[in-house]
MARLUMMI-235859 format. One record per residue: residue number from 1; residue in three letters; x, y, z of N, C-alpha, C in turn. Coordinates in pm, whole numbers, plus 50000, padded with zeros to 5 digits. Last residue first. Layout:
N
NUM_ALA_X_Y_Z_X_Y_Z_X_Y_Z
...
END
This chain:
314
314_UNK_61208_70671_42300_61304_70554_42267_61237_70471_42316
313_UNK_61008_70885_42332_61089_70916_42244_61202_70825_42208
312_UNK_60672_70985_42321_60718_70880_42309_60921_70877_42280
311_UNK_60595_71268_42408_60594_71162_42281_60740_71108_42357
310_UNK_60407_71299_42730_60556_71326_42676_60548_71279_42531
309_UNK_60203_71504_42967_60157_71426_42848_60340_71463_42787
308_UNK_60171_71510_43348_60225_71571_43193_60224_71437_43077
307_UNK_60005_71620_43583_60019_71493_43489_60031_71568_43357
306_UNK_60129_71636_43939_60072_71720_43812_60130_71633_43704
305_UNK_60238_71604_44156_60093_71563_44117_60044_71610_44020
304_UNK_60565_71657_44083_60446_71734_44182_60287_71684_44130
303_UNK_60424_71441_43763_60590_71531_43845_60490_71655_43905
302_UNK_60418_71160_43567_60363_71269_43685_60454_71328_43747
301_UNK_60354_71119_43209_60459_71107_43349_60380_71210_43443
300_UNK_60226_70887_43006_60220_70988_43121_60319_70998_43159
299_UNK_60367_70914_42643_60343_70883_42766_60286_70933_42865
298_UNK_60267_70870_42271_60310_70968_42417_60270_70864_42512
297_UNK_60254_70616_42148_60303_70712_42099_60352_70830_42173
296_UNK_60083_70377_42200_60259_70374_42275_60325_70516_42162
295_UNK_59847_70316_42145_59960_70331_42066_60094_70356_42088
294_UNK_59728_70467_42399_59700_70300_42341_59814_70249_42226
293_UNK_59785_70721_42357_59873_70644_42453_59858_70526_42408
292_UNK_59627_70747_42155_59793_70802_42105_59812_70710_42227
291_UNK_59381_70701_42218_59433_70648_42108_59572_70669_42154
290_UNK_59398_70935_42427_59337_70819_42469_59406_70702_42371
289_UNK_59374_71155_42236_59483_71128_42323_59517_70993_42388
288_UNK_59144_71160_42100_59260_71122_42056_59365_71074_42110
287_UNK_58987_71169_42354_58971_71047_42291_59080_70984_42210
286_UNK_58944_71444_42431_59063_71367_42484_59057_71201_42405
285_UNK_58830_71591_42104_58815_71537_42243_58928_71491_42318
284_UNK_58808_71942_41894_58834_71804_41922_58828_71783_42079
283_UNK_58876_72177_41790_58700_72105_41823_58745_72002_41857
282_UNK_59102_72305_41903_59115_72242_41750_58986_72151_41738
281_UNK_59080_72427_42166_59098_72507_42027_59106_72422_41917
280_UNK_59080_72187_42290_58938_72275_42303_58975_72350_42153
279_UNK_59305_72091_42303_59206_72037_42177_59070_72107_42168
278_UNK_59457_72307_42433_59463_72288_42298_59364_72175_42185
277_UNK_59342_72206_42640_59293_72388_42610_59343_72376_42477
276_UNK_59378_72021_42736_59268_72001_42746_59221_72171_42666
275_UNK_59707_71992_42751_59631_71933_42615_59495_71941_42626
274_UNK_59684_72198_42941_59736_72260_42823_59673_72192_42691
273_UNK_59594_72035_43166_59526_72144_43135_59587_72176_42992
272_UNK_59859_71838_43172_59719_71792_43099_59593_71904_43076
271_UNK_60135_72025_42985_60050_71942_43124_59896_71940_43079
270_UNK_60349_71822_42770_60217_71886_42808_60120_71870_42933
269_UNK_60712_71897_42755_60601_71780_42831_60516_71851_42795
268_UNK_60889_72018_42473_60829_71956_42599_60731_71935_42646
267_UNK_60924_71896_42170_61018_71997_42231_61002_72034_42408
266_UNK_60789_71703_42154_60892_71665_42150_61026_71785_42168
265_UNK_60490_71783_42217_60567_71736_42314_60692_71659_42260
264_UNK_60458_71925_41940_60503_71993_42072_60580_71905_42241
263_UNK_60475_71721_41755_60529_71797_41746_60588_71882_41877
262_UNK_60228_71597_41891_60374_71492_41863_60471_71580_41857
261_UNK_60041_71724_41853_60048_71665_41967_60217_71645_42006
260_UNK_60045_71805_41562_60058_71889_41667_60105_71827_41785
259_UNK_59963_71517_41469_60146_71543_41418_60176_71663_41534
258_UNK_59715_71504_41601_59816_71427_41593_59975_71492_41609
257_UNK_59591_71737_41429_59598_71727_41558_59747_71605_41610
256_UNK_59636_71890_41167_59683_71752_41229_59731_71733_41337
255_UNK_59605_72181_41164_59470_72113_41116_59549_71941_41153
254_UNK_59807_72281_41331_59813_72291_41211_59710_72257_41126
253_UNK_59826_72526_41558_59772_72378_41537_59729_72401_41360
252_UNK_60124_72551_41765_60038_72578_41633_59929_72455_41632
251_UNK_60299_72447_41942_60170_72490_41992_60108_72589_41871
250_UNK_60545_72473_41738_60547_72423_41835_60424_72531_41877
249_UNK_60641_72265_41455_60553_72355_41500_60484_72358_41618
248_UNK_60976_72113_41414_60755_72083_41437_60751_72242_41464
247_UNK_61189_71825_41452_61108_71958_41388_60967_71958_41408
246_UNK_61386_71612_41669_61244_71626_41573_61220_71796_41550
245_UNK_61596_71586_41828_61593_71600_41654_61490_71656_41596
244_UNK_61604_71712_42067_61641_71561_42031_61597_71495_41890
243_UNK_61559_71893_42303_61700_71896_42160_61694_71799_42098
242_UNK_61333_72095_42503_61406_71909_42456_61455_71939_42292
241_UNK_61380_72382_42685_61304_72263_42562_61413_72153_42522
240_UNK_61274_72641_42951_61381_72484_42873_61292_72451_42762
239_UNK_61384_72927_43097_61326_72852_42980_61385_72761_42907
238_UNK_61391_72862_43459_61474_72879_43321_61365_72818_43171
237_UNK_61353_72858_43704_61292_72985_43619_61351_72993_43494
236_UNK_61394_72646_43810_61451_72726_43815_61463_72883_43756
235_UNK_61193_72493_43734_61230_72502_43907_61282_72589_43933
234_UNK_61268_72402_43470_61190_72474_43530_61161_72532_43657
233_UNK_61483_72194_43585_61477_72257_43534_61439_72416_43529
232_UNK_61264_72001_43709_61416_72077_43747_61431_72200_43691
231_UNK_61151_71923_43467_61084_71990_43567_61135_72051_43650
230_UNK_61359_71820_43302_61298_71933_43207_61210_72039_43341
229_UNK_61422_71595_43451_61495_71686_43448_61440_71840_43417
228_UNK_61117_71481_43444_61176_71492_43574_61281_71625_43540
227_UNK_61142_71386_43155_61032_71461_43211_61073_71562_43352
226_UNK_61389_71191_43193_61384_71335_43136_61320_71445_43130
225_UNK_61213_70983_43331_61377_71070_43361_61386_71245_43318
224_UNK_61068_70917_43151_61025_70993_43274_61136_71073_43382
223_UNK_61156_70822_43002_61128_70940_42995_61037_71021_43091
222_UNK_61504_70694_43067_61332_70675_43040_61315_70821_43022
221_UNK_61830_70825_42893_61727_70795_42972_61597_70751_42944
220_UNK_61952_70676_42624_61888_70779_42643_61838_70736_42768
219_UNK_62294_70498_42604_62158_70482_42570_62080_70594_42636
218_UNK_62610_70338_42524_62489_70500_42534_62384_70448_42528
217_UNK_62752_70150_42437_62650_70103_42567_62638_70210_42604
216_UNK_62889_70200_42224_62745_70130_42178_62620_70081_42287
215_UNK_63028_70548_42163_62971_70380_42251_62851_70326_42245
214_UNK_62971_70750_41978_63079_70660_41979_63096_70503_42057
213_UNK_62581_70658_41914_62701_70729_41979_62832_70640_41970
212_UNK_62353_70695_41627_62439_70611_41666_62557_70679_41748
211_UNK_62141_70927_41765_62191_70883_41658_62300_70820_41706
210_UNK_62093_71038_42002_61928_70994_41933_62014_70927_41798
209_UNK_62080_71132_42352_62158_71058_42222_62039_70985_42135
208_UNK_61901_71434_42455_61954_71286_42457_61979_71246_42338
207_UNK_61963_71791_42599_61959_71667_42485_61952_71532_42550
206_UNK_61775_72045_42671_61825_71928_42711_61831_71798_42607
205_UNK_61852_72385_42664_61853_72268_42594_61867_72156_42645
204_UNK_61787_72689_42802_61841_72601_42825_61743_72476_42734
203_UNK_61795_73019_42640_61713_72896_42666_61787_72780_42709
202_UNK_61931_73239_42727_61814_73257_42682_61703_73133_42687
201_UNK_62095_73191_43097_62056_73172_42891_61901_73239_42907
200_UNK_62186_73241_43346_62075_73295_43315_62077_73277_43113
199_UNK_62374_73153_43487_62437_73232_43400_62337_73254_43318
198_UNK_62185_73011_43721_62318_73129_43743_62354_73209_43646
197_UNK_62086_72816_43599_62017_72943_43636_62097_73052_43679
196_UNK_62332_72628_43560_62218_72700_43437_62173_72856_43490
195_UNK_62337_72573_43870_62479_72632_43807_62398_72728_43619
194_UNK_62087_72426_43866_62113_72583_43958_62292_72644_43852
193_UNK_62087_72265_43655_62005_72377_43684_62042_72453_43761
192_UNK_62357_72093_43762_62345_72160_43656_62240_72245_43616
191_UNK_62191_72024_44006_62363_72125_44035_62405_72179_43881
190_UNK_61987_71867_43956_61949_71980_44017_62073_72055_44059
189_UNK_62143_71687_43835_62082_71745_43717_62013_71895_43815
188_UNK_62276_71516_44017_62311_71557_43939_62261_71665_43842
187_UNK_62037_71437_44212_62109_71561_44231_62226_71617_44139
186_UNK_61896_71282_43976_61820_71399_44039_61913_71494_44119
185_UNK_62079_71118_43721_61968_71127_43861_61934_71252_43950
184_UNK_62201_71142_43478_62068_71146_43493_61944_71158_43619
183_UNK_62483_71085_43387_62441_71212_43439_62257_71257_43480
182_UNK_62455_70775_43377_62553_70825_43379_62536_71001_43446
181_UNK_62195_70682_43350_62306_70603_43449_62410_70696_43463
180_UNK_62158_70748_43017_62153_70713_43112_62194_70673_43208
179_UNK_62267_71103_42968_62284_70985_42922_62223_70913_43037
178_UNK_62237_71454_42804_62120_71355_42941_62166_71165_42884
177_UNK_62357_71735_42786_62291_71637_42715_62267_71499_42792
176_UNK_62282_72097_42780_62343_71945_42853_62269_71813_42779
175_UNK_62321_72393_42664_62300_72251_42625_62346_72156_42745
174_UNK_62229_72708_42629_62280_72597_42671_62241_72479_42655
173_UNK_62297_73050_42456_62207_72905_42492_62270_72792_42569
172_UNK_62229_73383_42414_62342_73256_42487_62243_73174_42503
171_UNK_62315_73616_42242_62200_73524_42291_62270_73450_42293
170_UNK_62505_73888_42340_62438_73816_42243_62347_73726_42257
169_UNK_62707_73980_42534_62596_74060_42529_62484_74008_42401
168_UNK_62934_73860_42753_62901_73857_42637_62736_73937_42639
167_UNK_63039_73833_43001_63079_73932_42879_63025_73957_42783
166_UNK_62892_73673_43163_62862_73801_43238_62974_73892_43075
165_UNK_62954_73443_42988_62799_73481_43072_62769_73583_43086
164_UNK_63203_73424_43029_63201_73443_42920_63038_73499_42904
163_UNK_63263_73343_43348_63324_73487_43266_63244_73533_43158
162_UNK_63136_73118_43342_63044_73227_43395_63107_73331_43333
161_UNK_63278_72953_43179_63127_72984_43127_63097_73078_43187
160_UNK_63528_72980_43343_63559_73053_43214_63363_73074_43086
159_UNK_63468_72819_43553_63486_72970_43535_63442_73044_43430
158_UNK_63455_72554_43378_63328_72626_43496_63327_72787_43505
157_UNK_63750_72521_43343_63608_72538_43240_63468_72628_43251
156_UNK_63834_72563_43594_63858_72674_43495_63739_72666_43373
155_UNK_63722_72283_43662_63685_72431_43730_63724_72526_43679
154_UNK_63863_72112_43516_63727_72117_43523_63694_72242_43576
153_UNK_64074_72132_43248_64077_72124_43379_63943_72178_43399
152_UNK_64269_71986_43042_64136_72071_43054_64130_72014_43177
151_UNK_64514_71793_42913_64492_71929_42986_64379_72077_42984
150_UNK_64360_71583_42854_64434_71602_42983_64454_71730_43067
149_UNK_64056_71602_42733_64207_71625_42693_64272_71647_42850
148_UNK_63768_71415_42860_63850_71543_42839_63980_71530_42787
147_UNK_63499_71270_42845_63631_71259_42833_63707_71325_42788
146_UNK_63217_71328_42908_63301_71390_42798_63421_71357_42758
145_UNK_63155_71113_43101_63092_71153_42993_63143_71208_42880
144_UNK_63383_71058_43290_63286_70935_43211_63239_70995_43126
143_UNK_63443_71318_43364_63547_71262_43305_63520_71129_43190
142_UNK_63204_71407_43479_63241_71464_43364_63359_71407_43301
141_UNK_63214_71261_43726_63099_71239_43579_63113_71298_43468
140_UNK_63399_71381_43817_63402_71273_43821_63357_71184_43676
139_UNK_63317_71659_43840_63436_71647_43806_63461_71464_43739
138_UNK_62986_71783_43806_63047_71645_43895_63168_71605_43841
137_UNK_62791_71882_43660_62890_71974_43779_62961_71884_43846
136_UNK_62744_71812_43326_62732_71792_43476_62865_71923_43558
135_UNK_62697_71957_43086_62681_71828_43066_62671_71752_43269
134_UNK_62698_72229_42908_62700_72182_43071_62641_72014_43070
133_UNK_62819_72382_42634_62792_72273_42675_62777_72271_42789
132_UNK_62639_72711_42486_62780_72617_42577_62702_72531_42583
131_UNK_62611_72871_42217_62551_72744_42280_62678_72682_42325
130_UNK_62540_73195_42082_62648_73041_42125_62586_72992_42200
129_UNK_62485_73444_41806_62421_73344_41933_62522_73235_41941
128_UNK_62630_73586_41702_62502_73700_41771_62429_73592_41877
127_UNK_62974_73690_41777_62891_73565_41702_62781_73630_41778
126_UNK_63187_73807_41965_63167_73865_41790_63019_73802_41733
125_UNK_63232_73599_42144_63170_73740_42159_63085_73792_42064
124_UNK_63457_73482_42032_63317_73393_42009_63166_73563_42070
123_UNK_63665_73600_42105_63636_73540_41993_63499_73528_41948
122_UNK_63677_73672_42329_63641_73762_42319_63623_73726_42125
121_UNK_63701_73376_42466_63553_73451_42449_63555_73582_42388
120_UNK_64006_73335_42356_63863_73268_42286_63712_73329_42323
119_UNK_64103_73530_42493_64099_73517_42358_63963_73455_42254
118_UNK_64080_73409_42753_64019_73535_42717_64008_73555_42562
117_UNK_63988_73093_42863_64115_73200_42733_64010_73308_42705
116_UNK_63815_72965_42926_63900_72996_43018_63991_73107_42988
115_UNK_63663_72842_42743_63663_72966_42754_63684_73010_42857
114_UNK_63753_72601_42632_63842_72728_42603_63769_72827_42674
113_UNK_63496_72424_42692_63661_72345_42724_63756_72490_42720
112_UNK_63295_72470_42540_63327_72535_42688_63436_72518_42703
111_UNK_63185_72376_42313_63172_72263_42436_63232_72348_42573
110_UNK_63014_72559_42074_63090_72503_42164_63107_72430_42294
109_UNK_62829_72712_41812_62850_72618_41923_62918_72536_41989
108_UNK_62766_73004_41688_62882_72926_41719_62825_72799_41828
107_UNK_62606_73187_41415_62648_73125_41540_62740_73055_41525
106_UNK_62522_73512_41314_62662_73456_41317_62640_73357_41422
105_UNK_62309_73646_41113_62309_73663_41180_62472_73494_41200
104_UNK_62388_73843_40756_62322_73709_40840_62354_73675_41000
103_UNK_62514_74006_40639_62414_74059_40678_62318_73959_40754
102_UNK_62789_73976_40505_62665_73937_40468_62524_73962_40498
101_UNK_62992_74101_40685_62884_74157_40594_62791_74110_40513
100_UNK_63007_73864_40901_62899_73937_40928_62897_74044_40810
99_UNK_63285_73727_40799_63129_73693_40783_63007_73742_40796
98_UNK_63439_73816_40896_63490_73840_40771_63355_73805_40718
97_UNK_63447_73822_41192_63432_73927_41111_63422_73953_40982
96_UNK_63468_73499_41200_63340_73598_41230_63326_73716_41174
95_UNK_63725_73486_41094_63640_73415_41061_63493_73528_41063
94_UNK_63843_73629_41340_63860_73685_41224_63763_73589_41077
93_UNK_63800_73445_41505_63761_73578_41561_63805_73648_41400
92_UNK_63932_73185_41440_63784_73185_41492_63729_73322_41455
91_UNK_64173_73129_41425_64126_73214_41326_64001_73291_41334
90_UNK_64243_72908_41590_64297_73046_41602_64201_73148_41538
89_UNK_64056_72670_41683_64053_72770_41566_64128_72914_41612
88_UNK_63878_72615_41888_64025_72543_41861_64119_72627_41773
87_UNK_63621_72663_41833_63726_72694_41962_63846_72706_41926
86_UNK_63505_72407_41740_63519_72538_41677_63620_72659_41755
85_UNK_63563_72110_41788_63556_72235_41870_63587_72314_41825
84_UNK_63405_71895_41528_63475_71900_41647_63458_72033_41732
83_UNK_63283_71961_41280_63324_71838_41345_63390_71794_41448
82_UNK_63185_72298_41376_63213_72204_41288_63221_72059_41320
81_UNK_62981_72527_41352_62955_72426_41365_62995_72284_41331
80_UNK_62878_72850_41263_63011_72755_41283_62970_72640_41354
79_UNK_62622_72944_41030_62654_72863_41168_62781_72751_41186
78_UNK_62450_73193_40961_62528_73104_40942_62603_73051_41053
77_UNK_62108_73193_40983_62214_73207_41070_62293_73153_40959
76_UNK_61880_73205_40797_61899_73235_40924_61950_73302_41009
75_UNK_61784_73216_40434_61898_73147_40510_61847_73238_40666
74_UNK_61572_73043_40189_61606_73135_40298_61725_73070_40375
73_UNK_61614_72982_39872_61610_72904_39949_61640_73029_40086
72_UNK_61563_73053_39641_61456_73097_39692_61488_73022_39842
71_UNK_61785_72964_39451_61664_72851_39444_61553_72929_39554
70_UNK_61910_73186_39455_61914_73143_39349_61778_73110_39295
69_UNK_62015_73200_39743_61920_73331_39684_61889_73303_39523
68_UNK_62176_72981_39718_62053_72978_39840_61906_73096_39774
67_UNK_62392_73043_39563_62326_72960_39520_62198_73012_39590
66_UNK_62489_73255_39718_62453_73303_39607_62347_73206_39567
65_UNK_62583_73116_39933_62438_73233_39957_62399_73224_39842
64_UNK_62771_72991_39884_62604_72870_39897_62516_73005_39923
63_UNK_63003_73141_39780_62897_73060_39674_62769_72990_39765
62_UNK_63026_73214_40046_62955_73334_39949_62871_73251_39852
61_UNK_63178_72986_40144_63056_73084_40232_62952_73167_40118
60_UNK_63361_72987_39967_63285_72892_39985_63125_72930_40047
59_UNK_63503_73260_40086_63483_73237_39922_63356_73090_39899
58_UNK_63571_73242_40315_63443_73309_40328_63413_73276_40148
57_UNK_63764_73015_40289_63610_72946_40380_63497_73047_40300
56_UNK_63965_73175_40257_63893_73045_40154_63732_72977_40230
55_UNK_63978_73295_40451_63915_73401_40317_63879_73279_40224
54_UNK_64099_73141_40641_63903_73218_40624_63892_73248_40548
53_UNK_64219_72845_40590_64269_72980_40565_64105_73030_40548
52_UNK_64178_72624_40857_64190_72647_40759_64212_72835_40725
51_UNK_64379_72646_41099_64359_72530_41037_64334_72528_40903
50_UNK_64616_72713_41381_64531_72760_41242_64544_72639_41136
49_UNK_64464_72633_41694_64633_72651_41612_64518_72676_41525
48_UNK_64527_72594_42066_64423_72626_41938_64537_72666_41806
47_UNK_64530_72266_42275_64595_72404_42222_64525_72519_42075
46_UNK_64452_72061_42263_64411_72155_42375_64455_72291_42379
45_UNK_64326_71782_42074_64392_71876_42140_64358_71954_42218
44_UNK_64280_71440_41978_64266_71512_42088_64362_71595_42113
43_UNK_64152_71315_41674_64253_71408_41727_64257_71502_41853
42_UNK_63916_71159_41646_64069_71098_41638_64206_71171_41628
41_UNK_63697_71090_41881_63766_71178_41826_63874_71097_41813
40_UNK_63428_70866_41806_63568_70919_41870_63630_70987_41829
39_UNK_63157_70946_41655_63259_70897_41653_63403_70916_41754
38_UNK_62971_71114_41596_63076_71149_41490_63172_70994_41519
37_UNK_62798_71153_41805_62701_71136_41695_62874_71033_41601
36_UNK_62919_71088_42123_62940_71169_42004_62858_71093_41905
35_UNK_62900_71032_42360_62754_70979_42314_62805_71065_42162
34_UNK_63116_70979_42461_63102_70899_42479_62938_70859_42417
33_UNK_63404_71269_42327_63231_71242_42450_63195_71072_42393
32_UNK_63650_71389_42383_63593_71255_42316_63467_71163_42364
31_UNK_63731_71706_42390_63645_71620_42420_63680_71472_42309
30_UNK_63850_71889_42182_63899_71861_42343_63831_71713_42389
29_UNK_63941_71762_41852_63844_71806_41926_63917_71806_42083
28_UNK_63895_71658_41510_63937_71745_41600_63919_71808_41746
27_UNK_63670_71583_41350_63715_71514_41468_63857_71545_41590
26_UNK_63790_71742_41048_63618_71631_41172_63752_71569_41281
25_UNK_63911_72068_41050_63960_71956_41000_63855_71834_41075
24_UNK_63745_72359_41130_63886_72265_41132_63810_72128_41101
23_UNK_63483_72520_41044_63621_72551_41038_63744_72439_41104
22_UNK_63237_72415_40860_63349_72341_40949_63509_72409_40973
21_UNK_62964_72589_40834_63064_72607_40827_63160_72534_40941
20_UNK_62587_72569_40722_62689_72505_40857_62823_72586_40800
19_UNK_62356_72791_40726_62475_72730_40610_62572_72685_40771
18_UNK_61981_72725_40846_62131_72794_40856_62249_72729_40761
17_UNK_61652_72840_40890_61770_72773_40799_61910_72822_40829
16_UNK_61669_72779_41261_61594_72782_41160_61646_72723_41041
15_UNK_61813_72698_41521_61863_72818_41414_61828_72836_41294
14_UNK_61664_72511_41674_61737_72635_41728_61778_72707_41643
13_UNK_61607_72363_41450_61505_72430_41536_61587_72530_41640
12_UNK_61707_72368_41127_61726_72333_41281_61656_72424_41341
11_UNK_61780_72298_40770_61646_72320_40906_61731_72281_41006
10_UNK_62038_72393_40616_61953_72253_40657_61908_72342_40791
9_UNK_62172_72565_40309_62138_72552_40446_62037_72441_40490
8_UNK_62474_72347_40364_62316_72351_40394_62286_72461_40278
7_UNK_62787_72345_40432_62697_72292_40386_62557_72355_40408
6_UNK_63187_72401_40387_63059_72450_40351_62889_72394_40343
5_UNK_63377_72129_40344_63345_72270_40473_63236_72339_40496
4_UNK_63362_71841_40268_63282_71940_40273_63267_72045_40392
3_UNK_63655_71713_40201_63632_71695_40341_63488_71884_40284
2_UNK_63791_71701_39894_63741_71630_40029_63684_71671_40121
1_UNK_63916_71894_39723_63917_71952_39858_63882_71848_39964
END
């Protein structure tokens, strides 16, 4: 068969344990984003066609439950998520249905590029959580960043998130993902929060490139950059957290103050009352903290005179 359709389930903090599922073929895709984990895309389309056959997917699908319930292993979500734009996928919407008697909850994550096509949101509808892409509101910057298929057009894209916003009745997430120089300065990122706060998610996501990108001159904002965005953000009454690999337990304290520290501010900032109320709860002093900066492990950043504690993150 080659090409592993079926995988996990593998930890993610947005979808706990989940079984990935690649419905089309890697690298398939609208986009040829410029911080892709994958690589350039080496098939740019715009049209959605049928790729693989679902009932062979859901047959693949079934063996990793069976296995999963074997080894004790819990599952989540199952989660379309393939090497490219799940979108693309004629099949998408019959995929989903053929998947929810399992009794597992259904995601999808997509870049937006389709959901101009009624088809496709009433596709992705079906799924209990999706994650659009907003990467910028700047036609311009969006051409540098994502590099689009010719025929994707920026303001139908735009549309077609709010359409899909105001249809859908599931848990909606968002993602932008934060390069430097490129989508990072302050009125860029305060037109992607207000345009965010408009279609009101459950949680807005802010990524940066953390694994080798198709270009080798990606690189993550400072972090004080990102501190900054995450505060934007917030500005807006939106619940945010940072996407940028790490797992943790977020404001638990586990008995390792440390790994806690590290853990939470890698999903976001701590303002300094918060780390003064969380070491109160674990008997401990600011001393650690004191260490951790001496160690170039978290940073300060200040945003409105107010001093947030970050880990460290490039």
């Amino acid at each position: 068969m080659g090409k592993i359709r079926v995988f996990g389930p593998v930890p993610s903090r947005r979808l706990g344990k989940s079984v990935g599922i690649n419905n089309i073929p890697p690298k398939i895709c609208t986009y040829s984003c410029v911080y892709c984990q994958l690589g350039r895309s080496s098939k740019m389309v715009a049209d959605r066609q049928e790729y693989y056959e679902p009932n062979d997917l859901l047959i693949e699908v079934k063996e990793k439950i069976t296995n999963s319930k074997i080894n004790n292993e819990p599952i989540d979500y199952l989660a379309i998520v393939p090497d490219g734009e799940p979108t693309l996928d004629k099949n998408l919407g019959e995929l989903i249905d053929l998947l929810k008697p399992f009794g597992f909850k259904v995601a999808v994550i997509t870049n937006s590029t389709l959901l101009k096509i009624s088809g496709v949101r009433q596709d992705i509808s079906k799924a209990d959580w999706v994650s659009v892409k907003i990467d910028t509101l700047d036609e311009k910057i969006w051409r540098k960043i994502d590099r689009p298929h010719k025929n994707i057009a920026f303001d139908s894209m735009l549309n077609g998130i709010r359409a899909f916003s105001r249809e859908y009745n599931g848990q909606l997430v968002t993602e932008t993902m934060l390069v430097k120089d490129l989508n990072d300065d302050i009125e860029n990122i305060k037109k992607v929060a207000e345009f965010v706060g408009e279609i009101k998610p459950s949680v807005a996501y802010l990524s940066i490139p953390i694994r080798p990108p198709a270009e080798k001159w990606v690189e993550a904002p400072e972090e004080q950059k990102i501190n900054r965005a995450y505060q934007i953000f917030r500005d807006q009454s939106l619940t945010t957290e940072y996407l940028i690999g790490y797992e943790g337990n977020e404001f638990a304290y586990t008995g390792n103050i440390e790994e806690d520290i590290l853990s939470i501010t890698s999903v976001h900032p701590m303002r300094e009352d918060a780390v003064e109320e969380y070491l109160k709860k674990a008997n401990s002093n600011f001393s650690i903290i004191e260490q951790m900066l001496k160690e170039n492990k978290i940073i300060v950043s200040v945003y409105n005179d107010e001093r947030f504690y970050l880990r460290k993150l490039i």
